[in-house]
C-alpha positions in Angstrom: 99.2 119.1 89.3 102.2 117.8 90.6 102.9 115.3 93.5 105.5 114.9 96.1 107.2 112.2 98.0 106.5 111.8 101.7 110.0 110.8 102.2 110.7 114.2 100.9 113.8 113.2 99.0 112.7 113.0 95.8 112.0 115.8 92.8 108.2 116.7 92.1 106.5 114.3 89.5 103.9 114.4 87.2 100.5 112.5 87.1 102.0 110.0 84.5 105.1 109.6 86.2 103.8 109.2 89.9 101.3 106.9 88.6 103.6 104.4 86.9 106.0 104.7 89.3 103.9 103.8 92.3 107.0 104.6 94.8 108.5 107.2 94.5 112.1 107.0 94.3 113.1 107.9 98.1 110.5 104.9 98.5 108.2 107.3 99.7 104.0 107.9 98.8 102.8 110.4 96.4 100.7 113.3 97.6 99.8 116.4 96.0 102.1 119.1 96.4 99.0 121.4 97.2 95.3 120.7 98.3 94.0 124.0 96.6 89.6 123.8 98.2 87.2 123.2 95.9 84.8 126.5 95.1 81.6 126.6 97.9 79.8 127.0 94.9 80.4 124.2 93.0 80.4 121.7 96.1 76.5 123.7 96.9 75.9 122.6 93.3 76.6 119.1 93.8 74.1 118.6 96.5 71.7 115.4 95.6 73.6 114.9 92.4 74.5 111.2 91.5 78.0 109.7 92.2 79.2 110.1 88.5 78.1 113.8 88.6 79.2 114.9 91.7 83.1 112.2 90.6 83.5 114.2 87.3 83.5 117.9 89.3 86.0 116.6 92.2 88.4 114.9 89.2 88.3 118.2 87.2 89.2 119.7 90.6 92.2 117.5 91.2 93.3 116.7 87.4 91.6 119.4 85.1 95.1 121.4 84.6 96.8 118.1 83.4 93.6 116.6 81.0 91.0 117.8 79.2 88.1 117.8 80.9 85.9 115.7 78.0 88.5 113.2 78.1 88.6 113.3 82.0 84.8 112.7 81.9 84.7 109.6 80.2 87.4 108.0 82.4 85.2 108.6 84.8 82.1 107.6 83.0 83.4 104.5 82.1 85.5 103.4 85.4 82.5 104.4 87.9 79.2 103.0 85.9 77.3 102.1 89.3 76.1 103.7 91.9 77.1 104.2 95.7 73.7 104.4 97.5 73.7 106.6 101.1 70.9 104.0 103.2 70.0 105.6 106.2 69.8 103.2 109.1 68.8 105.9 112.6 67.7 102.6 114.3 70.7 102.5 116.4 69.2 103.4 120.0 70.7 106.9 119.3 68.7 110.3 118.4 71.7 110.9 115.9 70.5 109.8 112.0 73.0 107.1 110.8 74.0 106.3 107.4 75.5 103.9 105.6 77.1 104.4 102.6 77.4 101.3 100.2 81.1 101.2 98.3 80.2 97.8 97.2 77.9 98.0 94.0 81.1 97.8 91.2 81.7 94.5 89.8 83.5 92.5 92.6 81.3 94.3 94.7 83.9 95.7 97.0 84.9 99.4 97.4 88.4 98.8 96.1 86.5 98.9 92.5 86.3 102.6 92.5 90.1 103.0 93.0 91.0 100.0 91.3 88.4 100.7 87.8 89.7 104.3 88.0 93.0 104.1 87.8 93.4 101.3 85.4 91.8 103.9 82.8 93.7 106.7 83.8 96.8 104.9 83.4 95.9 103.4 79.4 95.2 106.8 78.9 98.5 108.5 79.5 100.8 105.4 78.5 98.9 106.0 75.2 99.2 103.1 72.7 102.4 103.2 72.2 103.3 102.5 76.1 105.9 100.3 77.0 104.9 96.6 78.6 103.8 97.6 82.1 103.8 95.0 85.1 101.1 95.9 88.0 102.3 94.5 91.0 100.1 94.2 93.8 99.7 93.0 97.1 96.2 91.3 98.8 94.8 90.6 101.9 91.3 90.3 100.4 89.6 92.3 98.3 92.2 94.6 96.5 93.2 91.2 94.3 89.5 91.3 92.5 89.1 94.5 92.1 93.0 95.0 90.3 92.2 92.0 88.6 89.0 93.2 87.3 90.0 96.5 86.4 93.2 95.5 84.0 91.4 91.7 82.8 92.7 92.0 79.2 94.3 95.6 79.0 96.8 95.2 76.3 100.8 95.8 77.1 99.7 95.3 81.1 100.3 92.1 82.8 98.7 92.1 86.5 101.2 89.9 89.2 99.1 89.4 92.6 100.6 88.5 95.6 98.0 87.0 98.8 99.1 85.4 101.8 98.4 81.6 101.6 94.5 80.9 103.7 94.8 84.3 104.7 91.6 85.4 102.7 88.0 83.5 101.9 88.0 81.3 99.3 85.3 83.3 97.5 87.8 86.4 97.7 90.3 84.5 96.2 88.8 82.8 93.5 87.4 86.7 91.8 91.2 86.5 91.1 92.8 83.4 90.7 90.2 82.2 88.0 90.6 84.8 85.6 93.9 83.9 83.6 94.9 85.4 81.3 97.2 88.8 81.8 96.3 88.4 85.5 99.1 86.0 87.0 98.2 85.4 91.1 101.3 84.2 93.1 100.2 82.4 96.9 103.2 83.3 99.6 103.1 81.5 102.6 103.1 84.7 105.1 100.9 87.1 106.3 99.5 90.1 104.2 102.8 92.0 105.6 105.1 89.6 104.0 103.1 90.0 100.5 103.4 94.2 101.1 106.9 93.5 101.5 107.6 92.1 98.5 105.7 94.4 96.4 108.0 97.5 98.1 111.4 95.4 97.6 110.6 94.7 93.8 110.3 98.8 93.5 113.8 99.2 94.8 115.7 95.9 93.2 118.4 96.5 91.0 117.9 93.3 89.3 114.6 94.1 88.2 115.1 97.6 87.7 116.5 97.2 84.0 114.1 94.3 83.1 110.8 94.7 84.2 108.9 98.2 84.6 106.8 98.1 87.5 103.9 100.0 89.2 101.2 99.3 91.9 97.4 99.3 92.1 97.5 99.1 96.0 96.9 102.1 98.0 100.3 103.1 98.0 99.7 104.2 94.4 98.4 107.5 93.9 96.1 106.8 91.2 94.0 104.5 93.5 93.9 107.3 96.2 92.5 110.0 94.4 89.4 108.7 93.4 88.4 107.4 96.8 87.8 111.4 97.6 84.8 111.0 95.4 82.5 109.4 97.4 83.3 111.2 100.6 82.6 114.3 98.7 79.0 112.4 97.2 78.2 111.5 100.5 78.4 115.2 101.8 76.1 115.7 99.2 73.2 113.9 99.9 73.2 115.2 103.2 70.8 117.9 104.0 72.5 121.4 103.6 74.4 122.3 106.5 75.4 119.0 107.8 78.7 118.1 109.1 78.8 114.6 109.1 81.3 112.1 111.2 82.8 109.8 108.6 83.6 106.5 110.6 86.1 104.4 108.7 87.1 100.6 108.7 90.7 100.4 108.3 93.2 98.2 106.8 96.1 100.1 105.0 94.9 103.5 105.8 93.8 104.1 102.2 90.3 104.7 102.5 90.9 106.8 105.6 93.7 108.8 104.2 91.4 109.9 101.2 89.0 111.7 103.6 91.7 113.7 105.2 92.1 115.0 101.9 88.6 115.5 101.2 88.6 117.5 104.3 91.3 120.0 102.7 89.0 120.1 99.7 86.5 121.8 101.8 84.0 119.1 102.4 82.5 120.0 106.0 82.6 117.1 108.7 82.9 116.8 112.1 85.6 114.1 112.2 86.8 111.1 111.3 87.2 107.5 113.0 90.2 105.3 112.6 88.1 102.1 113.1 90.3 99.0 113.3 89.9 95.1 114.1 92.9 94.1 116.4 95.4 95.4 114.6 95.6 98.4 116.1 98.8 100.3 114.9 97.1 104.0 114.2 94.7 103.8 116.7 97.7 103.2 118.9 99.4 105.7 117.3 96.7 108.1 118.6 96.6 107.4 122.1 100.5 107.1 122.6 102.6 109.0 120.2 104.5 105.7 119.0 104.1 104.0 115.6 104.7 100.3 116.6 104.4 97.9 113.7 104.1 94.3 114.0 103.4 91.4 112.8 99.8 91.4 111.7 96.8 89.4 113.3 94.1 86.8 111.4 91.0 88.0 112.0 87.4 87.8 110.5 87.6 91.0 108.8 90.9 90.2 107.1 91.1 92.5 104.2 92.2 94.7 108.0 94.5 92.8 109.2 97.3 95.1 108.4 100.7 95.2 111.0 102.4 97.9 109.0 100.3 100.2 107.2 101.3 102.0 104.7 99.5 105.1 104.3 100.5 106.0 107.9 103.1 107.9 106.1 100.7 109.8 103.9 98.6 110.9 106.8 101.8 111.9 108.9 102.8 113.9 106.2 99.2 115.7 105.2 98.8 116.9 109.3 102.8 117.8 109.2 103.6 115.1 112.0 101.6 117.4 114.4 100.0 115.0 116.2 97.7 117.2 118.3 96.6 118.7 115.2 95.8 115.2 114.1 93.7 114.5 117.1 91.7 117.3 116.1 90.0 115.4 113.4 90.8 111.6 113.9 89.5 109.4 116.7 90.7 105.7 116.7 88.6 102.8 117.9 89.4 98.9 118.1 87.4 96.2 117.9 88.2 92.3 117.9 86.2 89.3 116.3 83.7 89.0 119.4 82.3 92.3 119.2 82.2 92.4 115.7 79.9 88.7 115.1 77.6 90.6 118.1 77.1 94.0 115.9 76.6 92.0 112.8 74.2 89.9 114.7 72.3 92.7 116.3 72.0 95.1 113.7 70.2 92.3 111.9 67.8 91.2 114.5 67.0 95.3 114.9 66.6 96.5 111.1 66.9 93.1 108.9 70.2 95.1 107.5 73.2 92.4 106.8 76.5 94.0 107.6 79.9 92.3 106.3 82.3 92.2 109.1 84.6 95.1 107.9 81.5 97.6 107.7 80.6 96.1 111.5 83.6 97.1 112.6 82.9 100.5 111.2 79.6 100.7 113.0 80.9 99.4 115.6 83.3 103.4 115.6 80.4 105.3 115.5 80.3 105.5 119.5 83.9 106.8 120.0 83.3 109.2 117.2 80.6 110.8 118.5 82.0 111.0 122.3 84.9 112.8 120.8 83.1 114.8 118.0 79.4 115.1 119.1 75.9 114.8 117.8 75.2 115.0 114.2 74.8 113.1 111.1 77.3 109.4 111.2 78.6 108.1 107.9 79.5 104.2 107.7 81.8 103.3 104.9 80.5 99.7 104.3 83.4 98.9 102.2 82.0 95.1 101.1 79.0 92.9 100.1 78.3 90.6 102.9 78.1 87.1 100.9 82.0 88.0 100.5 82.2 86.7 104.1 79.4 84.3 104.4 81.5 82.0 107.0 81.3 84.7 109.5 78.2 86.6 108.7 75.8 83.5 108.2 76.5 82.0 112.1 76.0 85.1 113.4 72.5 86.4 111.4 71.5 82.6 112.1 70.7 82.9 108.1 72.0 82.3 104.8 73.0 85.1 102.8 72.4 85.2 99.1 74.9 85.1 96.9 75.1 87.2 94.1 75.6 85.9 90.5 78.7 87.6 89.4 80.3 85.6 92.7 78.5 82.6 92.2 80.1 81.4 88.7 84.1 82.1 90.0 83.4 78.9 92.2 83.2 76.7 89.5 86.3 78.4 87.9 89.6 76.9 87.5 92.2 77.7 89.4 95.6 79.5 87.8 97.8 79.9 90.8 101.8 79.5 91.8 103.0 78.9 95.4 105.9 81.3 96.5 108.2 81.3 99.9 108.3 85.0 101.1 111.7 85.6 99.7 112.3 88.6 97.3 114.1 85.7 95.3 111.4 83.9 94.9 109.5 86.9 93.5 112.2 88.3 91.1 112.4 84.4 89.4 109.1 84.6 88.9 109.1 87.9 87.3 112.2 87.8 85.0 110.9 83.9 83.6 107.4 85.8 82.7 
């Protein structure tokens, strides 16, 4: 397989090239150059399989030309060792069923470990041992930090630099990062999440560093953290009954997660649509009703791994629907929801089925309504993206409760902390990478 810029400017690249790269050199995102569907046959054969069954078909599907497939297998194997349960939850005052699909069983119990786990492996095994020093550079606005952390946490010849935006995310998100040490170095810029993105894409294209320090990503702009995200909308097809065409209602940040089910679509898993489900910042949904990207700077909210003014994967999805955005509207409904509405869903679905909702899967939820007015009746799919004790100072007010917390999160909060204070100046960042 090979992949191609969305800028358009740049020559095909290979899977080892686009993943180290990140950006490609135009400073556009990677995409496949084709979306070839995956057999009827094999997808029927997937049905009720478990999520490492059905993720070992769909990266043989995507990869299989470029590794062998027993080698492929235990990437998988050993990046996705947990489960991504489908809960279905119809008591919603609708006669529609309505499931939720849990992202949040990995270790920092947050979707971005399947990404993150994924293509940390895939990238030690094409560097090989021989690789040269590799610097993952990645930007935070919650829960991407612990799961990159996570995933490269002692990988030899990688050094992990993570950039969040100073009391921009919960302490308990930030200390699955900053307490680990080690290879994983965690830099606090005072700015927003935007700021931090920008930094990230001006260390791709600075001269300075270009000779000195060879970079890459883990965030969603990186290709290898897209791909497997398609697994688990293809897993969730699957434990449907046969014949279903699910809506797939997504809560969106940096358009990742979202973008990933487009291409699931092209793969040939049947759906009915897809939300764009958004707090505040509302740049797609916008998008959607108006023709007009506007970016801007972004907005705190309690979902804040959302909280996105410029997002990046725009680009991706522009370029996968050919800027055509009637044919867009086809299969992609936006919906917007602020802080007020989501504390009421988290507090309602609670008091109606005792099930705990963190506030970016509320605000997923919360989509389902617009997605079925513009799609119509049938199975809905909730990506609940995140473990709700992540996000105990909003979702313990409104359940009037406390909410467990699990072990794994538990011992970070007696961690030290191993953290260095940046301006957002590009400056600031290139110091800090040359001195390490």
């Amino acid at each position: 397989m090979k992949f191609v810029s969305t800028g358009g400017e740049s020559p095909a690249a290979d899977l080892r090239t686009a993943l180290t790269r990140g950006l490609a050199p135009d400073g556009g995102l990677y995409l496949p150059e084709r979306m070839d569907p995956i057999d009827a046959s094999i997808l029927a054969g997937l049905r009720g399989k478990s999520f490492s069954v059905v993720s070992r078909a769909v990266a043989r599907h995507l990869l299989g030309s470029t590794i062998p497939a027993a080698d492929l297998d235990r990437i998988v194997d050993d990046a996705l060792d947990f489960e991504v349960p489908l809960v279905r939850l119809s008591d919603d005052g609708s006669e529609d069923d309505l499931y939720l699909l849990e992202l949040f069983h990995g270790p920092t119990l947050a979707f971005k470990d399947v990404g993150a786990r994924f293509m940390a492996r895939l990238l030690g095994y094409l560097r090989g041992e021989d690789g040269a020093p590799l610097t993952i550079l990645v930007a935070t606005s919650g829960d991407t930090g612990s799961a990159v952390a996570q995933a490269f946490l002692g990988v030899s010849g990688v050094r992990t630099v993570i950039l969040f935006p100073k009391g921009k995310v919960t302490p308990l998100q930030e200390r699955q990062f900053s307490t680990l040490g080690g290879n994983v170095n965690v830099l606090e810029v005072h700015g927003t999440f935007d700021d931090c993105q920008r930094l990230v894409k001006s260390a791709f294209s600075d001269p300075l560093l270009a000779d000195e320090v060879h970079l890459s990503s883990a965030n969603s702009i990186n290709i290898g953290r897209l791909l497997p995200q398609i697994f688990y909308y293809v897993h969730a097809a699957a434990q449907l009954p046969a014949g279903s065409a699910p809506l797939f209602s997504v809560p969106s940040g940096n358009f990742g997660n979202l973008t990933a089910g487009l291409m699931a679509k092209r793969l040939g898993v049947g759906c009915r649509g897809f939300v764009a489900v958004t707090n505040v910042n509302d740049v797609v949904p916008e998008y959607l009703r108006t023709g007009v990207v506007r970016p801007r700077p972004s907005t705190p909210t309690i979902s804040n791994a959302m909280d996105v003014g410029d997002p990046s994967n725009l680009a991706r999805i522009l370029a996968l629907y050919g800027r055509d955005l009637d044919d867009l509207r086809k299969d992609l409904v936006g919906s917007v929801h602020d802080d007020d509405e989501t504390r009421k869903c988290i507090a309602e679905v609670y008091r109606k089925t005792g099930y705990v909702l963190d506030p970016h899967s509320a605000v997923g939820y919360l989509g389902v309504e617009s997605g079925r007015q513009a799609f119509g009746e049938g199975p809905c799919v909730v990506l609940c993206t995140a473990h709700p004790a992540k996000f105990r100072e909003a979702v313990e007010p409104a359940i009037g409760d406390t909410v467990p917390i699990p072990e794994r999160l538990a011992a970070c909060l007696e961690a030290e902390r191993h953290v260095t204070t940046i301006p957002p100046e590009m400056s600031a960042l290139r110091d800090f990478l040359l001195e390490k």
